[in-house]
Structures are given as structure tokens and as C-alpha cells.
N, C-alpha and C positions, 0 to 999 in steps of 0.2 A: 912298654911303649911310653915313650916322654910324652907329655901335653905341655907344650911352652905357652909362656903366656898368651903372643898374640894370635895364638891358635885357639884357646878357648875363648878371648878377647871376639874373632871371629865369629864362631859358632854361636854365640852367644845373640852377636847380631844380627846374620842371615836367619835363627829362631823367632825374632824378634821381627822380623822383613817378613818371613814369611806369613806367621798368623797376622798381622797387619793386614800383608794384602788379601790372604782369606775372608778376613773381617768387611773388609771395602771395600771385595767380591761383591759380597752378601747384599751390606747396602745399597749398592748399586741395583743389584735383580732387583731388592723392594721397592727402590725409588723408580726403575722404569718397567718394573711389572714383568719384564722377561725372565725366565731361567735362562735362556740361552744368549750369551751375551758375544762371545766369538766362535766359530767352529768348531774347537778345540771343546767346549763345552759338552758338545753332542755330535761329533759328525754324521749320526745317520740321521736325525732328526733334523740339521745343518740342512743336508743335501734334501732332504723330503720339503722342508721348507721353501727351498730357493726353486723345487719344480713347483710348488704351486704357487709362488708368487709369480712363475712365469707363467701359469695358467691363468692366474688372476689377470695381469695387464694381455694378457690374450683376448679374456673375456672384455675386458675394459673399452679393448678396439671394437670389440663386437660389438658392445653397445651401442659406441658413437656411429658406426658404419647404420646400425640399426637406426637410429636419430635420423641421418644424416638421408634415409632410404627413405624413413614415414617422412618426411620433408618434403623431397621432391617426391612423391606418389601423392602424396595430400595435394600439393599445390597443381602436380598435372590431370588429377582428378578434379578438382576443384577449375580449372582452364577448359578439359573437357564439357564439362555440366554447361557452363558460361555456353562453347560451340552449340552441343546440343540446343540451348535455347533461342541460340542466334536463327541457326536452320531450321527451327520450328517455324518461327519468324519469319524466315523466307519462303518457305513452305506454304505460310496463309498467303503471302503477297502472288506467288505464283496460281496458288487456288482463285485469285481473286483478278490476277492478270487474265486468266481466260474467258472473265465474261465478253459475252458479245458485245454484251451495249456499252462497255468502256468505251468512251471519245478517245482519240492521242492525247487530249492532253493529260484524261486520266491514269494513262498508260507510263505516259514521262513523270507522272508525282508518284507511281509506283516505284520507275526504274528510277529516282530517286535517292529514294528509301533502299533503294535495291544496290547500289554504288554504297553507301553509307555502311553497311551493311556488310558488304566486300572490304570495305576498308577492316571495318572493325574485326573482319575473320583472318584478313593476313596478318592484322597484328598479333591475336592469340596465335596465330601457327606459328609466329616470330619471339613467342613468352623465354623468360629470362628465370633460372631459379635464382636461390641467394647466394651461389659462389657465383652469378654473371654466366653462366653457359644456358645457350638454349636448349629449352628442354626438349625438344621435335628434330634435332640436328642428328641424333643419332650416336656417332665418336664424335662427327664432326662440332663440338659444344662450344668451338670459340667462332664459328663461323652460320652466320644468317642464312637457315634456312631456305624460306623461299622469299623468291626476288621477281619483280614486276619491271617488268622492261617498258620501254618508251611505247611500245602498241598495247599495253594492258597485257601481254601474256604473260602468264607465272611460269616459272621454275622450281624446282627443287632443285638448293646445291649441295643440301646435304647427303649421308650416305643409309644405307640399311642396319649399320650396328646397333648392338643394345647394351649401353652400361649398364655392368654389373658390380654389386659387391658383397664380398662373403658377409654372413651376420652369422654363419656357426663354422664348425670345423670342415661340414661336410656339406653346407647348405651357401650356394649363393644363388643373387637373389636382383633380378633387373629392376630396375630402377628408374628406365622411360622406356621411352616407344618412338619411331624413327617417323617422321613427316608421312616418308612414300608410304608405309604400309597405314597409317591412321586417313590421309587426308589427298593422295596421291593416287594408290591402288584400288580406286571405286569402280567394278563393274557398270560396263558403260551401258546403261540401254540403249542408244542410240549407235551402237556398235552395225548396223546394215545398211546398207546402199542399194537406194530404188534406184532403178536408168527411168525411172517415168513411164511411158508409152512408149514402144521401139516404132522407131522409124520405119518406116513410113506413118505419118500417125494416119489415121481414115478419117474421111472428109465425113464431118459432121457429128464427129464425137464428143464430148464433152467432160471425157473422165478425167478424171486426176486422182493420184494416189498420195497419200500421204507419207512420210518417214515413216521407216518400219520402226516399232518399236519391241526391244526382247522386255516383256511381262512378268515372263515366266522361268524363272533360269532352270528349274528343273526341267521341266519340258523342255527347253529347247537344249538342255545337254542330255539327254538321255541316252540310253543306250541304244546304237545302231538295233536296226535301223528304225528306231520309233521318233531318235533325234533330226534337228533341222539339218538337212542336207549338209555337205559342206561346202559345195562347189556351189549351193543357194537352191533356189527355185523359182518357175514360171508359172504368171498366173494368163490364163489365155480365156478371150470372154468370146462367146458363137454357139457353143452347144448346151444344150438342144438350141436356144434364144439368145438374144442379142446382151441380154440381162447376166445371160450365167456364167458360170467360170468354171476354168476344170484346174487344179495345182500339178505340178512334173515339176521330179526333182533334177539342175542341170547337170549334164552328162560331164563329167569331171575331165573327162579325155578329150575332150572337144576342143578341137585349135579354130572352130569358125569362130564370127563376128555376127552377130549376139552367137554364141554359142548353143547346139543343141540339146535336148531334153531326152534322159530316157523314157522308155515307153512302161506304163503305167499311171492311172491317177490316181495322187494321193491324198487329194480331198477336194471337193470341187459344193457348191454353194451359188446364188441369185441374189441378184441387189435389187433391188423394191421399186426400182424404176422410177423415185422422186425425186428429180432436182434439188428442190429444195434441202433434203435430208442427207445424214452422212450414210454409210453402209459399212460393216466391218467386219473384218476379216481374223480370224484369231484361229493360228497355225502351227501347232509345236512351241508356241512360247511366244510368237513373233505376231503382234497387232499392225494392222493395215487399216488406214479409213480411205472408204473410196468415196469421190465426190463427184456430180453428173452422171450422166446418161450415156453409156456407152452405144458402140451401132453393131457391136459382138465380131470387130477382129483385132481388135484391139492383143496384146502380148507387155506383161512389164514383169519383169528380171527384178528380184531380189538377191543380196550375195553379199557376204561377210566381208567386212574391212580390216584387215589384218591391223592396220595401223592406231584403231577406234576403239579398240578394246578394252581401255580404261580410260575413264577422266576424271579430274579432278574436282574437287568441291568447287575451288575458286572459279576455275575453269565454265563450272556449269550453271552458276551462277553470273559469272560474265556471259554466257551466252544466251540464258533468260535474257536480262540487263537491254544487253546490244538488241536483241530480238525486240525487246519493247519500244525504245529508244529509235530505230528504222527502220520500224516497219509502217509501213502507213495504213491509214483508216479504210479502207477496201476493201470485199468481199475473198480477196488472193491473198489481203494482210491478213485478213483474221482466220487464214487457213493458216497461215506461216505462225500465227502467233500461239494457235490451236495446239501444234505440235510442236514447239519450242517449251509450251508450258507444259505436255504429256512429257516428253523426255527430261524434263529437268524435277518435274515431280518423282517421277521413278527416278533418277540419281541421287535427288537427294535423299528418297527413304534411304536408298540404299548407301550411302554417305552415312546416315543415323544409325545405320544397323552397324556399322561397322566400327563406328564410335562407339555408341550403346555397348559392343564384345570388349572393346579395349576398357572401358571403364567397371567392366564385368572381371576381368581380367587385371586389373587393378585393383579391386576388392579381394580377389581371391587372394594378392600379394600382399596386401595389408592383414591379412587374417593371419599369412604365414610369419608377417613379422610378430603380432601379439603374440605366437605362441613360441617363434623362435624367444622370443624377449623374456617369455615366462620361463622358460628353459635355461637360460642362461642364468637367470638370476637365483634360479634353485641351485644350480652348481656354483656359482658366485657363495651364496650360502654355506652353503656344504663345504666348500674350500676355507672360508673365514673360520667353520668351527673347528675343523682338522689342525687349521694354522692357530688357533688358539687352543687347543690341546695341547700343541707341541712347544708353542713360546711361551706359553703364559706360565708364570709365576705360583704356586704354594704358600700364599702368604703365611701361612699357620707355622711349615717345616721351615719357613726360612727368618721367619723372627724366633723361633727356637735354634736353632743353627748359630744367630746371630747372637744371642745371649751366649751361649756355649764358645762360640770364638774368642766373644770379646773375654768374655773369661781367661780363659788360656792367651790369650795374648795380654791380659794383667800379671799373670802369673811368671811367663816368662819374661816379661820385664823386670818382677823383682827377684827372677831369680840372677840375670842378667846383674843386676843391682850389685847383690854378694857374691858372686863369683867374680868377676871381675874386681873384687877386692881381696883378692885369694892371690899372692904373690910370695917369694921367698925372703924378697926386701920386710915382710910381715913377719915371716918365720926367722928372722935375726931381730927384730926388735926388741 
């Protein structure tokens, strides 16, 4: 086999290239700490890496989404609390609207405070988180929940959804709560409709009935047939006395005008016979106060109003409000005012109880994100030490490595030296 010269000329070189870049391999891993510096280095360790660097910016988004959830739960937690202490608020003013001896004009420095008061709750149902969406909107986040028209009535114009966002693989996780179901969907107590006395009323009575109000929701949805009617009931006063009263429940098939009553009585009771005094009636869930002196033939209908079945916060405090504000100082006003302040008392507990679950229900989200959060950061962990098992550097093996190269890449240099002076022009001289 001939070897010409610029063939060992050649080899001599690419020898020379190659422990070089061996050499400046090396220093490279030392100066950035990695052993693996292109794929070619390791491809199973390559590939293992680049899945959990996608597991890491996975977790990364979790994070933020987690941030981004205690934010808006903090801040409509914290909106909530504000409500609640507003309707505590209104709660004393309405305890305090039903004294007798308030004057009107005591009444209008209540209803007031009571307008003010309204203002300040449509604005929290109107609250704004820090990316600008309201938080009670629902999906609907870029559009104002509820809206007060030209007569004082509110609307909701948002909808029933519920932002969500993942904080694990397998866990997502809401992030508000929609107007209707927090501040909309309040079981009405004033959900029934007295007819008054049915006509004919009889000469010389004096009764008057008040708004039914429901008290009692268990009782009055209980299970047939211990629940309130549903076609209502009739209270009819004559037996035995002018004083007493017998309860029938209305006959549901009934096409007349008042319609009529099955036969049996399901609870029946006497009013005290004082003018002066109220008397009350409390039936399956459903309070009655009756007021005067009846002459016992008296009949007054109670019956479910399909349409009355919730109301709203705003709602029931604008009808306190209005109630204070026109009703006048008369023994007829302070029966009207009597039961405006019964039925907005029971809405608004029940307005609080209903907040009070949603903030209840907020807590329990916030507990899920600390522990999602903790979870996540353990595997965050555990993925950095895996990824540093796998890229990180042997400083020890590779500054021995690099003494040993650079060696050999001396050597081949000088060998490089004398052999490339090895020619035949040499061997004539």
C-alpha cells in the first residue's frame, strides 16, 4: 500500500481536528455544567429530558392558572363579606322600620339609608376582577351584569355559567359564581296571594288578613300530604263562633269562581276577639296575621303564585324602600308597613344563607388550590432533580478527561510535526 504524502499530510490533520474538538467538547460541558450538550450525546436521556421539560412548562401554566384562581376567589370572597355586611345593615334598618311609633318622617331617613344602601349593593353585584371582567357575569365577563332601568327595576343580563380553570392534569377548578344563582335565585317568602275576604264581604266585619308569609320551607314542601296544598287553601270563620275558623284545602279540579274546597278540616283555631291585637295563623310553613273582629262568615283564599317564587336581593329591598317611602302614617299604613318589613326580613335571611354557602363554597376552593399548589410543587421538584441527574455535569470525570485529551491532542500535534517532514525530496538529499 503506497501512503503519498498529502495523504498522511491529511490524516495527520483530521487527528489533530479531531482531539481538538474532543478537547473543546469537554470544556464546554465544564464551563456550562451540562454533560449533554446536543442529542447526539445521549438520545435516551435527550428524549427523557425534553418530556419533562414539557411537564415542567405544564406545571408552570398550573401555577399561573392557580395565581390567577386565588385572585379572583380572594377578591369575590372578599366582595361577598362587604354584601354580607351591607344586608346585615339593612336587616337592622328593616327591624327598626317596623316600630309602631316611627313618624313618616322617621320612616323616609330610614328609606334613606335604605336607597344608599341599594346603590352600594348593585355596585358589588357590578365588581370588576383585574383582567376588567365582572366577576357575577358568569361567561358573560365583558358584559354588566345587572342593570336598573328608568322605574328602579333590576335585571340580570348575565348568564348561569361558571369559569373554570385546570390547576392539575385531572383537576379543574371554578373560579366565580353567576349573579342569578348568588343574588337572583332567593326563595321568595312572599311567594302567596291572599283574595282578602271573598265577596260578598258581611256587613259589619272588620277582619283583615295580612300577606301570607312562607316561614318555614320545610314544612311547607313536605311530603304529601302533610305539605301546603297546592291548588292553596280556605280559611272560613262561623264554627262553632263568630271568632273561629276551620282550614280546607282548594279542590284543584274546581273551574268555579272562588273555587271550591275539599271536604275535610285541616286545621282550624280562634282569634281572641281584640281589636286592638293581631292574631296568627301559622299553617304548613305559611304565617297569616289577622286583624279585627270578624261576625263568623267571613272566607279568604290563599294560593301559590307561580310567577313570585324568587326574588331578588335588590329587588326586596327596593320594596322595603318603596314600602317606607309611600306608605303613610295610618293605622292601614302600619299594617302595610308591618308586612313589607315580615317578608323582607325572611328574604333577606334567606339572601344571607345563600351568600353565607357561596362563601362556604369558596373556602372549600381555596383549600383545593393550597393543596393542588403543594402537589404541584412536589412534582416540579422531583422533575428538576430527575433533570439534574440527567444534564448535569461530573466535574471530577471531566477535568480528568480534559487533562487526558489535552494530552493526546499535544502529542498528536508533535507527531503531526515530524511526519509531515518525512518526504522523498528528504531521502535524496
Amino acid at each position: 500500500m503506497r501512503i503519498s504524502s498529502p495523504q498522511a499530510f491529511n490524516n495527520g490533520v483530521q487527528g489533530i481536528q479531531r482531539n481538538y474538538a474532543n478537547a473543546t467538547r469537554t470544556q464546554e460541558q465544564i464551563s456550562t455544567g451540562n454533560r449533554i450538550l446536543t442529542p447526539a450525546d445521549d438520545p435516551v436521556a435527550s428524549v427523557r429530558l425534553l418530556q419533562l421539560e414539557q411537564q415542567q412548562n405544564v406545571l408552570t401554566q398550573y401555577a399561573d392558572n392557580l395565581s390567577a384562581a386565588t385572585n379572583s376567589l380572594t377578591q369575590e370572597e372578599s366582595t361577598l363579606n362587604t354584601v354580607n355586611n351591607i344586608l346585615q345593615r339593612v336587616r337592622e334598618l328593616a327591624v327598626q322600620s317596623g316600630d309602631g311609633a316611627l313618624s313618616q318622617g322617621d320612616r323616609q331617613s330610614i328609606a334613606l339609608e335604605l336607597r344608599e344602601r341599594e346603590d352600594e349593593l348593585l355596585a358589588l353585584f357590578n365588581s370588576r376582577n383585574a383582567r376588567g371582567e365582572y366577576l357575577f357575569a358568569g361567561f358573560e365577563g365583558k358584559s354588566q351584569p345587572f342593570v336598573r332601568d328608568a322605574a328602579g327595576n333590576y335585571s340580570y343580563q348575565g348568564d348561569e355559567g361558571q369559569r373554570e380553570l385546570q390547576v392539575a392534569s385531572s383537576l379543574s377548578l371554578p373560579i366565580n359564581d353567576n349573579g342569578k344563582k348568588l343574588f337572583e335565585n332567593i326563595v321568595n317568602a312572599g311567594r302567596l296571594n291572599s283574595s282578602g275576604i271573598l265577596a260578598p264581604v258581611p256587613a259589619g266585619s272588620t277582619l283583615s288578613v295580612s300577606a301570607p308569609l312562607v316561614q318555614d320551607e320545610i314544612a311547607f314542601s313536605a311530603a304529601p300530604p302533610n305539605n301546603f296544598p297546592d291548588a292553596g287553601i280556605q280559611i272560613v270563620f262561623g264554627n262553632p263562633s263568630a271568632e273561629s275558623y276551620e282550614v280546607f284545602a282548594i279542590d284543584p279540579a274546581s273551574v268555579a269562581i272562588p273555587p271550591a274546597v275539599l271536604p275535610g278540616v285541616l286545621a282550624s283555631g280562634r282569634l281572641d276577639g281584640n281589636p286592638s291585637s293581631s292574631d296568627q295563623l301559622v299553617f304548613r310553613g305559611v304565617s297569616v296575621q289577622f286583624d279585627g273582629v270578624p261576625v263568623g262568615t267571613e272566607a279568604i283564599q290563599i294560593t301559590r303564585d307561580p310567577t313570585q317564587q324568587k326574588q331578588g336581593i335588590l329587588a326586596t329591598v327596593k320594596a322595603l324602600r318603596t314600602a317606607l317611602e309611600s306608605t303613610p302614617d295610618t293605622p292601614a299604613g302600619n299594617l302595610v308597613i308591618r308586612d313589607a318589613v315580615a317578608e323582607a326580613l325572611t328574604n333577606l335571611d334567606h339572601g344571607m344563607t345563600t351568600v353565607d354557602g357561596v362563601r362556604g363554597e369558596i373556602g372549600a376552593r381555596l383549600n383545593v388550590i393550597d393543596s393542588a399548589q403543594t402537589d404541584n410543587e412536589d412534582v416540579s421538584l422531583v422533575n428538576k432533580s430527575v433533570q439534574a441527574e440527567l444534564r448535569e455535569l461530573d466535574y471530577a470525570e471531566a477535568l480528568s478527561r480534559l487533562s487526558f485529551e489535552t494530552i493526546i491532542l499535544e502529542a498528536a500535534q508533535q507527531s503531526f510535526v515530524k511526519v509531515s517532514g518525512l518526504n522523498l525530496f528528504n531521502q535524496l538529499r
